[in-house]
C-alpha positions as CSV (number, residue, x, y, z in Angstrom):
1,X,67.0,58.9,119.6
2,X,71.0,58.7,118.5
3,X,72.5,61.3,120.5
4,X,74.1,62.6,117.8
5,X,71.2,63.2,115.9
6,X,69.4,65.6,118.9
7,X,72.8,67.3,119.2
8,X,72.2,68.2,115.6
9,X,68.5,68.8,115.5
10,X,69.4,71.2,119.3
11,X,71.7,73.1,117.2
12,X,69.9,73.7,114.1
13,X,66.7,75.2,115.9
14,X,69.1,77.2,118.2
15,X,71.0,78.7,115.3
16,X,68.2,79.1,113.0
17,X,66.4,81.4,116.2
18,X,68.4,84.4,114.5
19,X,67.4,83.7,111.0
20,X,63.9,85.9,111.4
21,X,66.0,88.5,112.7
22,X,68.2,88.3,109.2
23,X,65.1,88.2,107.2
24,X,63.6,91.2,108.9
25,X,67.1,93.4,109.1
26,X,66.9,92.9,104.8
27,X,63.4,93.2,104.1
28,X,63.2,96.6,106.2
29,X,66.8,97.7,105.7
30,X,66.8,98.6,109.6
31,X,69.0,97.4,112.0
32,X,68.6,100.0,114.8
33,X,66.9,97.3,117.3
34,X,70.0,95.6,117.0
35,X,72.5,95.6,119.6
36,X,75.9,95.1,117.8
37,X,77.6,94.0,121.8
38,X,74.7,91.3,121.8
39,X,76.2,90.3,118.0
40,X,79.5,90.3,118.7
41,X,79.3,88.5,122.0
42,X,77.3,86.2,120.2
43,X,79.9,85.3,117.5
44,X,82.6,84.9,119.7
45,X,80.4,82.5,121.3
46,X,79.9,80.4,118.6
47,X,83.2,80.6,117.4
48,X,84.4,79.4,120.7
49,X,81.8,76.6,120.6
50,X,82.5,75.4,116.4
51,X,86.5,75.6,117.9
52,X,85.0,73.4,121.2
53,X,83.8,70.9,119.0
54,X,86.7,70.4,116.9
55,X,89.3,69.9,119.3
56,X,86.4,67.3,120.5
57,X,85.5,65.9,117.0
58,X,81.7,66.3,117.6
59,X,80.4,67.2,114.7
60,X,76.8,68.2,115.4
61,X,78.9,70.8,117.4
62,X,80.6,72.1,114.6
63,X,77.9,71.9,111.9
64,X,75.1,73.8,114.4
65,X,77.8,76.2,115.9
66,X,79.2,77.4,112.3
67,X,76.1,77.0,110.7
68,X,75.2,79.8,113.8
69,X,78.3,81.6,112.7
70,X,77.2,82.4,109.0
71,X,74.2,83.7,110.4
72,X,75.4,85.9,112.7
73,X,78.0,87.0,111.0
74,X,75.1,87.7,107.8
75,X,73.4,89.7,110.5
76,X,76.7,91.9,111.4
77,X,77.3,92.7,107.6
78,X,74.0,94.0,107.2
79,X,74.4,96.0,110.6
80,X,77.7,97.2,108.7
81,X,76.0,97.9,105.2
82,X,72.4,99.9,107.0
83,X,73.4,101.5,110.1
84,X,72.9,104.9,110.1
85,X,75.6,107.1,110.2
């Protein structure tokens, strides 16, 4: 298998791991399970890593890593929007 290819494929299933998270967070409209440390830790992560990848040029770095980023960062919007006060 191309190695960029299984950098790519790595990346998508470990960025789309939060995406049951997102889709539970807007169908229930709760995020009080959610630890906003965890998420912010998290996109600083993956920040760092879509940054990491473009001072390296490795795409399937910055595709999986930004694509992880939009999601994340979907997921700290909604904490935003239904967190209770």
């Amino acid at each position: 298998m191309n190695e960029n290819i299984l950098g790519i494929v790595a990346g998508v299933l470990t960025s789309a791991s939060m995406i049951p998270q997102l889709i539970k967070v807007l169908k229930e409209k709760n995020v009080e399970d959610i630890s906003l440390i965890m998420l912010l830790v998290l996109i600083t992560g993956v920040s760092l890593w879509v940054w990491y990848g473009i001072i390296k040029d490795e795409w399937p770095i910055i595709l999986s890593n930004a694509f992880s980023v939009a999601v994340n960062l979907s997921l700290l919007v909604c904490y935003m929007i239904f967190k209770k006060s």
